[in-house]
Backbone as CSV, one residue per row, in Angstrom:
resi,resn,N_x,N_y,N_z,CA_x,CA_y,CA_z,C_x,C_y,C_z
1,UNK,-70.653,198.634,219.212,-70.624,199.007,220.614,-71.652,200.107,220.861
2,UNK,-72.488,200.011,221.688,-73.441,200.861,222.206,-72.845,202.471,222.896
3,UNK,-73.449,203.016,222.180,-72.732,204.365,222.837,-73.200,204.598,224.503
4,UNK,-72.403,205.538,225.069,-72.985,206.030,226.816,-74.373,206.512,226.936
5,UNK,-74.796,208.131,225.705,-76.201,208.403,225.450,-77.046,207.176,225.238
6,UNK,-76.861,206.356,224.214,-77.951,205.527,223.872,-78.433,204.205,225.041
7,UNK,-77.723,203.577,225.866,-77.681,202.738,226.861,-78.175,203.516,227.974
8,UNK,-77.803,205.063,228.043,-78.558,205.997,229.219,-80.222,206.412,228.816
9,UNK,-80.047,206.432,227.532,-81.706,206.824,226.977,-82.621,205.385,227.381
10,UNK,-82.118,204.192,226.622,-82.535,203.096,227.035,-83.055,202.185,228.665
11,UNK,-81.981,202.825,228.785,-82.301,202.612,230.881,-83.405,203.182,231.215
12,UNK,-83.072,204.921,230.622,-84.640,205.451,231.334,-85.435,205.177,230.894
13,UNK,-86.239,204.844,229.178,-86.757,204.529,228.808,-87.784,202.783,229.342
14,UNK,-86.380,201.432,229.622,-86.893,200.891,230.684,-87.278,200.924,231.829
15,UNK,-86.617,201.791,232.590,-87.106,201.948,233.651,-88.672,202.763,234.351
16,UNK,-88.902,203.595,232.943,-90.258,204.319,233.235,-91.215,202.999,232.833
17,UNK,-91.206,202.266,231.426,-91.834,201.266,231.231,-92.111,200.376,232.210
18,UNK,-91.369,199.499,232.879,-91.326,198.983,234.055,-92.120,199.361,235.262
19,UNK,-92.168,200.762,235.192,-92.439,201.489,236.538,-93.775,201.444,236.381
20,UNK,-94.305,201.750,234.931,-95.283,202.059,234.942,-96.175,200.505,234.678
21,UNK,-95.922,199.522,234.317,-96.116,198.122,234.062,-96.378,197.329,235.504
22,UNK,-95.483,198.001,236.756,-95.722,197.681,237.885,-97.187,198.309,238.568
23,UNK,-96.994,199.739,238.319,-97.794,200.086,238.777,-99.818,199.837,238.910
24,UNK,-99.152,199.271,237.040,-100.798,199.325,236.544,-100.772,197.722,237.757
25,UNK,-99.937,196.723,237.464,-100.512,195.692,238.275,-101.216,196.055,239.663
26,UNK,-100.774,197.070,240.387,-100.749,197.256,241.777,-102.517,197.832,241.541
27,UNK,-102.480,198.646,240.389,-103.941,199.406,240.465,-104.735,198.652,239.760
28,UNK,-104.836,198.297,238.620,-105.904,197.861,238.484,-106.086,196.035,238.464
29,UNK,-106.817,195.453,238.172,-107.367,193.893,238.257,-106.951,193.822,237.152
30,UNK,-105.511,192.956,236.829,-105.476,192.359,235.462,-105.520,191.095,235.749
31,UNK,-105.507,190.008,235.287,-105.677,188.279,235.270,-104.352,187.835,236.119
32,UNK,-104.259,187.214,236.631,-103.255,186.585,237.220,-101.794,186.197,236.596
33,UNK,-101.943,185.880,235.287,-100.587,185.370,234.762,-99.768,186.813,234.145
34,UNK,-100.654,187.766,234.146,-100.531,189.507,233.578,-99.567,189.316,234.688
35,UNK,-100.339,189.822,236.095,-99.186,190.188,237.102,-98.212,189.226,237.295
36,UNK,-98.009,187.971,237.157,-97.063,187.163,237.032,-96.077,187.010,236.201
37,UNK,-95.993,187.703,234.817,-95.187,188.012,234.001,-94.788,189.708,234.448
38,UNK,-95.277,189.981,234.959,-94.814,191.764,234.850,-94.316,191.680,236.463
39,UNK,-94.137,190.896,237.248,-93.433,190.290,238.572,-92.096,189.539,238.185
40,UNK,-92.354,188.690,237.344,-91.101,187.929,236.784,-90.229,188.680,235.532
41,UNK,-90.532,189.717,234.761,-90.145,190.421,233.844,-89.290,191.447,234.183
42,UNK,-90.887,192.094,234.722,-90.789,193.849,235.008,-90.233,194.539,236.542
43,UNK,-89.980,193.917,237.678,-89.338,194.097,238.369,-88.000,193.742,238.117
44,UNK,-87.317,192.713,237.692,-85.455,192.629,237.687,-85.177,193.878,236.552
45,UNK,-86.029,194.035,235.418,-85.895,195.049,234.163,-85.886,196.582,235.105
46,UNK,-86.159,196.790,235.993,-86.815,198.077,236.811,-85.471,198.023,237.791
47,UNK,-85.006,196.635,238.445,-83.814,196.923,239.039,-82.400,196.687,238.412
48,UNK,-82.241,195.891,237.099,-81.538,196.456,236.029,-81.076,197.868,235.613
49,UNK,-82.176,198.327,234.978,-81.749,199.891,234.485,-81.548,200.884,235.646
50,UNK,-81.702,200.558,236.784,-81.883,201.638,237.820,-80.543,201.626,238.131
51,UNK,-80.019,200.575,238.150,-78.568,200.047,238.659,-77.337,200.349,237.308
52,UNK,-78.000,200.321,236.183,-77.324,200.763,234.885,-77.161,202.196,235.017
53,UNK,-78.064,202.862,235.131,-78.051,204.196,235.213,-77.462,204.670,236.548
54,UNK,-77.622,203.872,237.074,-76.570,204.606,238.501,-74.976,204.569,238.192
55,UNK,-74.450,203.336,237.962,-73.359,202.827,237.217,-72.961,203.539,236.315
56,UNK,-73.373,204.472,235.218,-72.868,204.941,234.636,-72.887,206.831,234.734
57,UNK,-72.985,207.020,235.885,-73.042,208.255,236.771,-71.421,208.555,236.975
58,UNK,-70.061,208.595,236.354,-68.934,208.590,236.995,-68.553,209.716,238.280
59,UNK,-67.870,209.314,239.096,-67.337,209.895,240.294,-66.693,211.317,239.912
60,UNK,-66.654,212.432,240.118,-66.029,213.400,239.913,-64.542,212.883,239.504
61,UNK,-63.874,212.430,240.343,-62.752,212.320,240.040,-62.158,210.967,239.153
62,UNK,-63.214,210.332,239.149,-63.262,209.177,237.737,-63.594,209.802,236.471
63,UNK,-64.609,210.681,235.906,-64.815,211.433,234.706,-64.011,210.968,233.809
64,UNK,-62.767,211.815,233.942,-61.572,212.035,232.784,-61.231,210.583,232.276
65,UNK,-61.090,209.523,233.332,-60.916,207.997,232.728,-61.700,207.555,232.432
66,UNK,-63.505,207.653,233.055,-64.468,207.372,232.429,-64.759,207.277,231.128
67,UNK,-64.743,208.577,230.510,-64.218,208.794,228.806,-63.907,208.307,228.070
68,UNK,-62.078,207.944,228.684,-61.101,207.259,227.980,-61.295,205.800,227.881
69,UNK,-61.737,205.339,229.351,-61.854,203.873,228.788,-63.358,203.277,229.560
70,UNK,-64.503,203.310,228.971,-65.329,203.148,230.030,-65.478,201.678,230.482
71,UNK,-66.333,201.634,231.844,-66.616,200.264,232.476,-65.325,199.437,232.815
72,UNK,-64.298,199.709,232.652,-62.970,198.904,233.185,-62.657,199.181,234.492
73,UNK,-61.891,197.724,234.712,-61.606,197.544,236.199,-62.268,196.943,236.689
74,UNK,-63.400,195.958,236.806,-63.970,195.536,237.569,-63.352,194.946,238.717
């Protein structure tokens, strides 16, 4: 089982990758199938971890169960 740190390191870690994978498409001229894989890849990966890392932000008053049992209840 993946710990809370390591899945939170990982998120940001994708999510800067991503960010920055988007960006280069936007700036510079790469070949067409470049930005077409980093469109089909690197944007859902960018709204993935953004949404992971928000998700695992608990509510003040969720915390204490957060802990105890995480991600339950859906």
């Amino acid at each position: 089982m993946v710990s809370m740190d390591s899945q939170k390191s990982l998120c940001i870690v994708l999510l800067v990758l991503s960010t920055i994978a988007i960006l280069a498409c936007l700036v510079i001229d790469f070949e067409a199938w470049i930005v077409y894989a980093v469109a089909i890849f690197g944007i859902p990966l960018w709204i993935l971890s953004l949404g992971l890392l928000t998700m695992a932000k608990p509510r003040p008053e969720d915390a204490e169960e957060r802990v105890k049992e995480p991600f339950t209840g859906y």
